[in-house]
C-alpha positions as CSV (number, residue, x, y, z in Angstrom):
1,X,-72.5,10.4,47.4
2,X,-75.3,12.2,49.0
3,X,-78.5,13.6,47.0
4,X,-76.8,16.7,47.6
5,X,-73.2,15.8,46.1
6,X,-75.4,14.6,42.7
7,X,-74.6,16.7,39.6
8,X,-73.0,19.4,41.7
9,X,-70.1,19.5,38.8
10,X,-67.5,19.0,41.3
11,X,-64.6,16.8,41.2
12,X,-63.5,15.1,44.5
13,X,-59.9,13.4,44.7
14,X,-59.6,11.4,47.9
15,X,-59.3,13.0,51.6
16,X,-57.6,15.8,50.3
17,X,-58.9,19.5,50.9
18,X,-60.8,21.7,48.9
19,X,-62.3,21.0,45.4
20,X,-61.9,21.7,41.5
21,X,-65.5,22.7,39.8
22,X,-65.6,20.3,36.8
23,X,-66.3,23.3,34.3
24,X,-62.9,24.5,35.3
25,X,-61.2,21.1,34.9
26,X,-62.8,20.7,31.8
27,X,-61.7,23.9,30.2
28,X,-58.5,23.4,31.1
29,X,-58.1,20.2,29.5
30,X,-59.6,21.4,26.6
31,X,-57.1,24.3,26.1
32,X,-54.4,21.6,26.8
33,X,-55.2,19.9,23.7
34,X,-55.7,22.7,21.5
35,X,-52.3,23.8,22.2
36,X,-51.1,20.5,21.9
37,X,-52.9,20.3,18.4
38,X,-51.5,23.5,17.4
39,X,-48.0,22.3,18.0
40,X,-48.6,19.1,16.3
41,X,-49.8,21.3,13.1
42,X,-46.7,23.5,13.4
43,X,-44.3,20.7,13.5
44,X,-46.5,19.1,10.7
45,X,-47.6,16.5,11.9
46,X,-50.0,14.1,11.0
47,X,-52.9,12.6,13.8
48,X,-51.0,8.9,12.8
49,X,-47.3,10.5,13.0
50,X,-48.7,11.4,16.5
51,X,-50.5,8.4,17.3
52,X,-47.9,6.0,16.9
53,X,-44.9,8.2,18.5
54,X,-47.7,8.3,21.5
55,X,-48.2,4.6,21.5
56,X,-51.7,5.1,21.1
57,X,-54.5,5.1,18.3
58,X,-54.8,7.5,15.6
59,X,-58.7,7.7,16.6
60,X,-57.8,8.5,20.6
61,X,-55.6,11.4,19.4
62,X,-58.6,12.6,16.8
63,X,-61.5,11.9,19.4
64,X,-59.3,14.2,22.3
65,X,-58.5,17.0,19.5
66,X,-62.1,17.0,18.4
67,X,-63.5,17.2,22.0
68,X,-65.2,13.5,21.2
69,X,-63.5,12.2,24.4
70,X,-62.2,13.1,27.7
71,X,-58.4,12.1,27.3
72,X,-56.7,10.7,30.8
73,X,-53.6,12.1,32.2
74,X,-51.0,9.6,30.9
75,X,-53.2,10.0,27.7
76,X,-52.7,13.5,27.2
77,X,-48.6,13.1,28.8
78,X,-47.7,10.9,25.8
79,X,-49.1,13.0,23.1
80,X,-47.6,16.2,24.7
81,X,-44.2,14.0,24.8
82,X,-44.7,13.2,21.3
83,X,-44.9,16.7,20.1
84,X,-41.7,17.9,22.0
85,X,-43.6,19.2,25.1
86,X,-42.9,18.6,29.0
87,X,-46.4,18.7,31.0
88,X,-45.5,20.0,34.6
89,X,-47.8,19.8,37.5
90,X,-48.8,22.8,39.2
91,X,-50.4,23.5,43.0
92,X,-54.1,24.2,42.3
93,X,-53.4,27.6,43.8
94,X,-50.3,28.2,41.4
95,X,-48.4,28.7,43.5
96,X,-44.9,26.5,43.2
C-alpha cells in the first residue's frame, strides 16, 4: 500500500474493478445483523439457541449483535441459516 492508499477507508478485493468505501460496507453489515437479531427475537430465540444451531459461540453471536466485532461472511451465513434466512449475493451495482 502506498502512503496514499493509508486510512483511505477503502476496501480492495483482488484485481477486480472499482471499490467499496468501508463506511458503506460497514453499515451494511451492521443492518445485516440487526435484522438478523430482530428475527432471532421474533422467533424467540435465545443468543445460545442461536449459537449452537450456528455452530458457533454464544459470545461471537453477542459480540456481532452488540457491534463488539466485525462478524466474517460464513459467520454471519450461519447465523442467518440458523434463524430461517437465505443470504443471497448481489452485484455491487444491484443489478442481477
Amino acid at each position: 500500500m502506498t502512503g496514499a492508499d493509508e486510512g483511505a477507508g477503502v476496501l480492495r478485493k483482488g484485481s477486480r474493478a472499482g471499490t467499496i468505501p468501508l463506511d458503506v460496507r460497514v453499515a451494511a453489515m451492521r443492518e445485516l445483523v440487526n435484522r438478523l437479531r430482530a428475527y432471532r427475537r421474533e422467533l424467540g430465540l435465545t443468543q445460545a439457541q442461536v449459537a449452537k444451531m450456528a455452530g458457533v459461540n454464544q459470545s461471537s453471536v453477542s459480540d456481532a449483535e452488540r457491534g463488539a466485532a466485525n462478524p466474517s461472511a460464513m459467520f454471519l451465513v450461519s447465523y442467518a441459516h440458523a434463524v430461517g434466512v437465505v443470504l443471497v449475493p448481489q452485484p455491487p451495482d444491484g443489478g442481477g
